[in-house]
N, C-alpha and C positions, 0 to 999 in steps of 0.2 A: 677776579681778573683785572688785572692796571691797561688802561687807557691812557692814551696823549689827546689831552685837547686841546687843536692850534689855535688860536687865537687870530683870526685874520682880520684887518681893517686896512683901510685906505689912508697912507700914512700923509699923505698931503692936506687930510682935513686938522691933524693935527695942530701945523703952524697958526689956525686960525682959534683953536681954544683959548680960555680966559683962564686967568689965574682960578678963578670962581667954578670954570670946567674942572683944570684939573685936579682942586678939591674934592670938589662931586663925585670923581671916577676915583680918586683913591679912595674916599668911604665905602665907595660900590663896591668897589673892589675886595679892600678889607673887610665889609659884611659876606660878600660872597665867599670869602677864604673860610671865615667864619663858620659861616655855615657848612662848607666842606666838614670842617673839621669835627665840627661837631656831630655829623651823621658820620663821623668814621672812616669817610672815603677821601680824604688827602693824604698825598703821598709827597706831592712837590710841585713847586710852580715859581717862574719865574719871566719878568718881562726882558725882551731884548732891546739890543739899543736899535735904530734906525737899519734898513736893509742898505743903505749907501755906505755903512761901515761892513759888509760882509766882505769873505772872500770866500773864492771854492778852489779850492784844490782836485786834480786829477793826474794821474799817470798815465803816460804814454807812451810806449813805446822805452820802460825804464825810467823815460822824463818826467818829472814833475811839473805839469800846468798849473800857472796860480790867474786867476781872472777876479778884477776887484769892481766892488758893488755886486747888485742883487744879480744872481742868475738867470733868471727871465724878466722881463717886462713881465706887468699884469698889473691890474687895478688895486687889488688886496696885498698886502702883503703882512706875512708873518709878527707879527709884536708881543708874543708872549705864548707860554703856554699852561698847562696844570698837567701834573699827573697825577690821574685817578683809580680808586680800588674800589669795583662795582663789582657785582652781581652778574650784569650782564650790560650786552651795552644798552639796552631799552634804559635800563639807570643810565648808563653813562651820560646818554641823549637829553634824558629829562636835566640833567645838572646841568651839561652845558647848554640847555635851554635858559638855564637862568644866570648865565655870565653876562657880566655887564656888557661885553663887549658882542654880545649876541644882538643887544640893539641895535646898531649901529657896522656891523660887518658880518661876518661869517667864523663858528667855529666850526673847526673841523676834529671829526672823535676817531680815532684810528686803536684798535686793540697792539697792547705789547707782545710781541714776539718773545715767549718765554723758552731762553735756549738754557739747557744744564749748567751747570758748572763746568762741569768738564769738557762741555762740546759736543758729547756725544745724546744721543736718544736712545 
């Protein structure tokens, strides 16, 4: 079964890393990808830019609502994610136990919604 794990952190601690940080986190990083891969269970992953670059779109009423920056306030926000093919999520949990970004924020493991091809069940 494929898994999204978010990647959440507090993007304001960010501005304060070293060049020397963010060496360190892309090693992590890249051993951790690594290690996905080699037990099998990577599927895809990728870091996002700042939540101040977001927009959300909604409809209303036929309208199209567009609102720029993050959608809620909150301490964490989104910076990346993985998708993973585990077993179950007790796997799922253990991997994202050991994201680097697990030190220092929160991930979040949510099961994919697998719909047909066609739509239907």
């Amino acid at each position: 079964m494929k898994y999204l794990a978010m990647i959440y952190s507090d993007e304001s601690q960010m501005q304060h890393m070293t060049e020397q940080d963010w060496a360190d986190a892309i090693v992590a990083y890249g051993a951790y990808s690594q290690a996905l891969v080699e037990a099998g269970v990577f599927v895809d992953t990728n870091a996002l830019q700042p939540s101040m670059t977001a927009t959300t779109v909604a409809m209303r009423n036929g309208e199209m609502i567009t609102t720029h920056g993050p959608f809620v306030e909150s301490k964490e926000q989104i910076g990346g994610y993985y998708v993973l093919d585990c077993e179950n999520l007790d796997e799922a949990m253990q991997w994202a136990a050991k994201c680097p970004g697990a030190m220092f924020g929160t991930i979040e493991v949510r099961p994919v919604m697998s719909i047909p091809e066609n739509g239907l069940e």
